[in-house]
C-alpha positions in Angstrom: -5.8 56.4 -27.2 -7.0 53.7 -29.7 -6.2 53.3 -33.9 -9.5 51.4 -35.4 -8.5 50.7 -38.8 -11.0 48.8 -40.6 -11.0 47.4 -44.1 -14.2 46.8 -45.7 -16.5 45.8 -48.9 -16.5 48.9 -50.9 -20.0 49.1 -51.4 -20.6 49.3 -47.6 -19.3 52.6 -47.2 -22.3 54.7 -47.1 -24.0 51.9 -44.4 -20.9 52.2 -41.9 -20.1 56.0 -42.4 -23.9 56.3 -41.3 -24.4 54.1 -38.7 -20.6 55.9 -36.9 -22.2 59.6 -37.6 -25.3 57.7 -35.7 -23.1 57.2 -32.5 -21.0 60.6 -32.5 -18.3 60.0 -34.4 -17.0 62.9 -35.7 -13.7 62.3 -37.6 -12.7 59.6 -39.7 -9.9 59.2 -42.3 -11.2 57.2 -45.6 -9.0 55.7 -48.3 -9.6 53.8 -51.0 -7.4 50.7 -50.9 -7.0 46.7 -53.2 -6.2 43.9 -51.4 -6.8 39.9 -50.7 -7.3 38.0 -47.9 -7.7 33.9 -47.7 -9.9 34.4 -50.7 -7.0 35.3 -52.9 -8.6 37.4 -55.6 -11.7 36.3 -58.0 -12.5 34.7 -60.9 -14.5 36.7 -63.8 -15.7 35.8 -67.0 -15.4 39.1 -69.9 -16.5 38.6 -73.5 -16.1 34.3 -73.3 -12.3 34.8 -71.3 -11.8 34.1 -68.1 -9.3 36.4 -66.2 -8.4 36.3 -62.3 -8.7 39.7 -60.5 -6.4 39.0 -57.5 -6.2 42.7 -56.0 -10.0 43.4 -55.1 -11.0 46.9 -54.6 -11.9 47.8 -50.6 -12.4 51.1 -48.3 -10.3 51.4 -45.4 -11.9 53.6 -42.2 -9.5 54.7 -39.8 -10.5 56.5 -36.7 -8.2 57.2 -33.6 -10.4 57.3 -30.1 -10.3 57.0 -26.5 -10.6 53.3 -25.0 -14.1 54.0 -23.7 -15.9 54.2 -27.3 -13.3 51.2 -28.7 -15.7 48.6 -28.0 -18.9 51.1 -29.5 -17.2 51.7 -32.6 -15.3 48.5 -33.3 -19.2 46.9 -33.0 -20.9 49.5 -34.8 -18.3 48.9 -37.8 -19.1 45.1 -37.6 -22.7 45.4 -37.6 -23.3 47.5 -40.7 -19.9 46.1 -42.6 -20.7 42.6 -42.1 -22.8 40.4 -44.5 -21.5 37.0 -43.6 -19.6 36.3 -47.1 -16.0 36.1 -47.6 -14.2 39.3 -48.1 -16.2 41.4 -45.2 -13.0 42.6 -44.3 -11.0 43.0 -40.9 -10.9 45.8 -38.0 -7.7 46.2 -36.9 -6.8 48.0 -33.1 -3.7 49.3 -32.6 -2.2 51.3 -29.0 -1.7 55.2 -30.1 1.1 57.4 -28.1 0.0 60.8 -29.0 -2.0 62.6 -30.8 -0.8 66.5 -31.9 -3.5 68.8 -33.8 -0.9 71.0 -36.2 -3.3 74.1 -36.1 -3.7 74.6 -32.6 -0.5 72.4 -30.5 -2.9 70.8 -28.7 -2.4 66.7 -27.6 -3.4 64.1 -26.5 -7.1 63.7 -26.1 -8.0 67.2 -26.5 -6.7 66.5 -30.0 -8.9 64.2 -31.2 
């Protein structure tokens, strides 16, 4: 089992949550997350003062699947997250060693 943890523009949300309900995803966890990559925050102007926002507001999607739709959603999640500007985000994969459903016992891949 696979961990896709993607972090991405805020405002994207809506297209990526759409486009993975498109290809049968079913379950995803969504947080709300601030962050900086190699950009290292922004510069805005506010009433003539300029302040740096170094901590940008982002979404981060994780979903935990079988290594046959990896590829599906990891390119599904690039193609409606991506707009080719800095601060797109990352998709992260990660190896998962179980999975337990609380309400029933069941594991594995039956409990995803």
């Amino acid at each position: 089992m696979i961990k896709i943890e993607a972090i991405i523009r805020d405002q994207k949300l809506t297209a990526v949550k759409e486009a993975l309900k498109a290809i049968g995803v079913g379950g995803m966890t969504v947080s709300e997350v601030k962050g900086h990559g190699t950009q290292k925050g922004i510069t805005e102007v506010y009433r003539d003062k300029q302040y740096s926002v170094d901590l940008l507001p982002k979404i981060k999607i994780e979903i935990i699947t079988d290594e046959e739709n990896m590829d599906k959603i990891t390119k599904t999640i690039l193609d409606a997250a991506q707009t080719g500007s800095i601060g797109d985000g990352k998709i992260f994969i990660y190896d998962v060693k179980n999975v337990i459903r609380i309400r029933t016992g069941e594991t594995g891949k039956k409990a995803i």
